[in-house]
N, C-alpha and C positions, 0 to 999 in steps of 0.2 A: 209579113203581110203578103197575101198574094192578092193580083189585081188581076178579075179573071170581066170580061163582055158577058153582059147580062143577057143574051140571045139564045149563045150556047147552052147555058143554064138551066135556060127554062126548058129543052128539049132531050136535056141530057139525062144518060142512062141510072135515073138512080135507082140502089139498091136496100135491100134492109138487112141490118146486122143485128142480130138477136144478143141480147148481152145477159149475166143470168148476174142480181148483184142481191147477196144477201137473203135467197130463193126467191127473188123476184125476179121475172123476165123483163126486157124490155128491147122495144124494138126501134132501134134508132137507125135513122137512114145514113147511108152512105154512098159517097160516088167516088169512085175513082178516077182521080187528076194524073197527070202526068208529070207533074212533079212531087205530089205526095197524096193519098188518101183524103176526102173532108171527110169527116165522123163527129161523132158524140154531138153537146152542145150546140156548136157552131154549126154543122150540116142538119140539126134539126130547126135551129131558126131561121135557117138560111130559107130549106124544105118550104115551110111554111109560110115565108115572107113571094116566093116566088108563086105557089100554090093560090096566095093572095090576090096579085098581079094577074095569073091566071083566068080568075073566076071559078077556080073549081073549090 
């Protein structure tokens, strides 16, 4: 579990990682932490949960 301030988050550099599963593409976000990568999953509900908070 990483316990990361929700401030940062919202302004942080995220990225998108193309993944190709089955000949389907897909584009899941990523950001790079500095203790380890968020991907898949988790960094797309995270995306969306702060995206939320945003109003965008």
């Amino acid at each position: 579990m990483l316990r990361l301030p929700l401030e940062p988050l919202m302004h942080a550099p995220w990225g998108i990682q193309r993944l190709e599963l089955h000949g389907a593409a897909l584009d899941i976000p990523r950001l790079e932490l500095p203790m380890a990568p968020l991907w898949g999953a988790t960094a797309f509900v995270l995306k969306a949960w702060l995206d939320v908070l945003r109003g965008t």
